[in-house]
N, C-alpha and C positions, 0 to 999 in steps of 0.2 A: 223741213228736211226731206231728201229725195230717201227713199225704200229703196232697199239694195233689191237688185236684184235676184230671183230665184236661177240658179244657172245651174244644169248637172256638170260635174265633175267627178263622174265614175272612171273615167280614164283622161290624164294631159299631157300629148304625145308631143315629146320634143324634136323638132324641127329644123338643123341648122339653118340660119338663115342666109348664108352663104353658097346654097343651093337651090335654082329655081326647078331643078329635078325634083327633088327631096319633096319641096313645098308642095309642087304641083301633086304630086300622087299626094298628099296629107290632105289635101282638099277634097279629094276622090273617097276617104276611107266611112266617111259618113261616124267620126269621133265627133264625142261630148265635147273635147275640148282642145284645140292646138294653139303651143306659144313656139309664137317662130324666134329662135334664138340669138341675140348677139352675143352673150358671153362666152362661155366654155366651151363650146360648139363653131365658137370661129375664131379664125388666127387674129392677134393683133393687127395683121397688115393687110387684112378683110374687113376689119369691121367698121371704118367707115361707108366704104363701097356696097355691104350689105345691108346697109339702112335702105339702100334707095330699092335693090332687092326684096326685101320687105314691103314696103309700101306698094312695089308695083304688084306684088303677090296677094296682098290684103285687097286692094281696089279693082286686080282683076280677073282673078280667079273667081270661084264658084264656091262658097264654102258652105252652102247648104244650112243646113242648123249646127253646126261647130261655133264654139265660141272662139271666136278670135283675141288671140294676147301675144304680146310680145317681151320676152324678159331681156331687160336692157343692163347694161352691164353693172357694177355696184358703185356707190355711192364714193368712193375712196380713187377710184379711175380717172381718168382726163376722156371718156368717152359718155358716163352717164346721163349727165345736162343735154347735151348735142344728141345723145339717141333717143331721150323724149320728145327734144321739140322735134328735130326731123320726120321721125315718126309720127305724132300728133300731127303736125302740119301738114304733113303728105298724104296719110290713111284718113282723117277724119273722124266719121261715122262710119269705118268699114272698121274702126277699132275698138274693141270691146273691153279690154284690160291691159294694163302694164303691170309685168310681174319684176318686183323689185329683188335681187338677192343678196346674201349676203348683211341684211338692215342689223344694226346691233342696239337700237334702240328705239321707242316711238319719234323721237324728234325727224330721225331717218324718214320715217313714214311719212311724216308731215310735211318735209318738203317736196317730197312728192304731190303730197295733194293738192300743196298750194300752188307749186309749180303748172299741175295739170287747171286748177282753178282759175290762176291769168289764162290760161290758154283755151281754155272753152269760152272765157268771155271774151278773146280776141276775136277767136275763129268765129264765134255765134255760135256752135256747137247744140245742137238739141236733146244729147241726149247726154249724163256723165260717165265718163269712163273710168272703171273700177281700177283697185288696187288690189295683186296678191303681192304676199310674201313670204321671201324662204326664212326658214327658222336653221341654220347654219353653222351657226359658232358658239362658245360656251355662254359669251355675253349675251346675245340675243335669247338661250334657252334662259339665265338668268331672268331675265326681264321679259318673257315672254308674255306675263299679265299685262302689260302696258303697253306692249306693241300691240296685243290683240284688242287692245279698246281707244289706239293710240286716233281713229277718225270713221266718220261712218262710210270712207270711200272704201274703206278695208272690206273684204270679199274673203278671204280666206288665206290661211298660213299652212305652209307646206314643208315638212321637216323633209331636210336636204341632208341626207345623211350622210354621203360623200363626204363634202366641206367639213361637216360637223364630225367625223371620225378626225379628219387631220387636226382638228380643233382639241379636240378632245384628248387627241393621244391614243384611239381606239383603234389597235390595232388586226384589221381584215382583208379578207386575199381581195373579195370582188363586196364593191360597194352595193347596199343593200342586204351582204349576208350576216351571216353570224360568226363569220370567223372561227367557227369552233365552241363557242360561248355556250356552258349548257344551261339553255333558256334560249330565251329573248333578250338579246344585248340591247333592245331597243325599245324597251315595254316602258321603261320610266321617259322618256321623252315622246314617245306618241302620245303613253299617257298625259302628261303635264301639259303638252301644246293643245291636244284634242280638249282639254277641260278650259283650258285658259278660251278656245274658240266657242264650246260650248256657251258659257256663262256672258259671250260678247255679241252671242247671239249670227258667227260666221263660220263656214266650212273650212274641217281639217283634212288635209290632204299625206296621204304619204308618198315619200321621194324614190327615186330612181332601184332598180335592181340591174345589175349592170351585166349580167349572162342571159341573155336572154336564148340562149341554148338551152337554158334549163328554165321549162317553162313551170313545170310542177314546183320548186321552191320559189318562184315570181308568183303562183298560186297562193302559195302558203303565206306568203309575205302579205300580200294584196289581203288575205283571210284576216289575219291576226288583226292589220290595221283595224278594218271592217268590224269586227269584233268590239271594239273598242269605243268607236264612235265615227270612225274619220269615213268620207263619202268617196274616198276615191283615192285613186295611185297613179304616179307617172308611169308611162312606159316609151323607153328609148328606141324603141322597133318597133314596127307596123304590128309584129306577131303577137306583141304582150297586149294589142288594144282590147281585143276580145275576150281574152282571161278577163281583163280589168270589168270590162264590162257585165260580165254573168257573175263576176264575186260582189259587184257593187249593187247589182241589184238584183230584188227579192223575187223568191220562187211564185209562180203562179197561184200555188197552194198556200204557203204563206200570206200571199193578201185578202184569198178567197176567206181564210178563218180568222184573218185578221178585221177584214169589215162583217164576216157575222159576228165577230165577238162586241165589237163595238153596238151592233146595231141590236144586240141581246143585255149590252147595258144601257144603253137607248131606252130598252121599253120597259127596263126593272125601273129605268128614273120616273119614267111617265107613270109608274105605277108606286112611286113615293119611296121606293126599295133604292138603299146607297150601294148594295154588291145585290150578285146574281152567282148560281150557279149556270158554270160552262163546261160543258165535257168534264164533269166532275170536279169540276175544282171551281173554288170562289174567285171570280174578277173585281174588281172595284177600280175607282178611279185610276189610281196605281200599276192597274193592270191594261186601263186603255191605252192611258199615258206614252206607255213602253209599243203600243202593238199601232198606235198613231202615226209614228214614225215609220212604221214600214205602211201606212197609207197612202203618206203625204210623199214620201219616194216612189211610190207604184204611180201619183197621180202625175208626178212630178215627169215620169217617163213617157207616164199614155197607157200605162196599163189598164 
């Protein structure tokens, strides 16, 4: 079985694909991650034309260390078949993931993989090309334990809030916010997806905030996900890439005390000791456990 991937997704900045403007600067911005889009982001009577937009843009452009994906339209369309192969056929190895939206269930997933599966053995293909997906409508949140373990091409699920408000009946001025809701109108479904990705061992992403005039509640938004477990948030404008980027990863000082603490229950073990005192307080397993994760995202960066 192929290892997925380690791949950051602190920020994945959407792209119409329907614009070799647009693409072109997305290439420039030096993001964790860009999907250049066929659904929502382009007209019906674009979206075959923008396939071929896409590939020329993936194959020759510059995209530096971004990971390259491209979200093809959903499964229920007369577009979704035709924007894999086209794509696969045309990009190659210049393509990194297909983001699937809209899935409502693992079998969904599956034909994608199998799909992409004939198609790496056609092409000879050397390397495999991952799977994300949006978590969207009430049935997919449903069933999101079994989309999230639905194949090991799976890479990570990204709750799509937009979609999943019309789905839901949850009524908001601008997608992403809170409508008014005092709380978090969105704490039970990061929650649920981000565990469901947890326990499958792939990254949870949170979706769109759609004002990006207001960057301090896209802050806030981007915080809470983070909070929770999820590695990272879309952002629909160039301007939200950098919020996304410093909310998703960890402060300087937090890794500095994150590898002494580690490296201070390191030497209690060497000395037969299961906890230790640190800055006054007991650490023990439990305690690395937690402070690991912000290691493994510092090394992840290059810090």
């Amino acid at each position: 079985m192929t290892a997925r991937p380690k791949r950051l997704r602190r920020c994945q900045l959407s792209v119409p694909g329907s614009s070799e403007k647009m693409m072109t600067k997305a290439a420039a911005l030096g993001v964790d991650f860009v999907f250049l889009d066929l659904e929502d982001a382009v007209a019906p009577s674009e979206k075959r034309a923008s396939r071929g937009r896409i590939v020329d843009a993936l194959n020759n452009l510059d995209w530096g260390r971004s990971v390259r994906c491209v979200r093809v339209n959903d499964l229920t369309t007369e577009y979704a078949y035709e924007d894999i192969i086209e794509v696969v056929e045309g990009a190659r190895e210049n393509l990194d993931l297909i983001m699937l939206p809209k899935a409502m269930s693992a079998a969904d997933v599956q034909f994608v993989d199998k799909l992409l599966t004939m198609m790496e053995k056609k092409l000879g293909l050397k390397k495999r090309i991952g799977i994300d997906v949006l978590i969207e409508e009430v049935e997919a949140m449903m069933r999101v334990n079994e989309i999230a373990a639905s194949t090991p091409r799976l890479e990570c699920l990204i709750f799509g809030m937009g979609d999943y408000s019309a789905s839901q009946g949850v009524s908001i001025r601008d997608i992403g916010g809170s409508g008014g809701y005092p709380g978090d109108i969105w704490h039970y479904q990061r929650q649920q997806m981000t565990i469901a990705c947890r326990a499958n061992r792939i990254d949870a992403v949170d979706g769109p905030f759609a004002d990006f005039r207001q960057p301090d509640v896209y802050r806030e938004e981007a915080r809470r996900a983070m909070i929770l477990g999820m590695v990272g948030k879309w952002a629909i404008h160039p301007s939200q890439v950098e919020i996304a980027h410093d909310v998703f990863s960890p402060k300087p000082e937090e890794v500095a005390r994150a590898r002494a603490m580690m490296k201070a229950y390191d030497e209690a073990l060497a000395k037969g000791l299961g906890a230790v005192q640190y800055e006054g307080k007991m650490i023990d397993i439990a305690s690395v456990r937690i402070v690991k994760n912000i290691t493994d995202r510092a090394d992840q960066i290059g810090m």
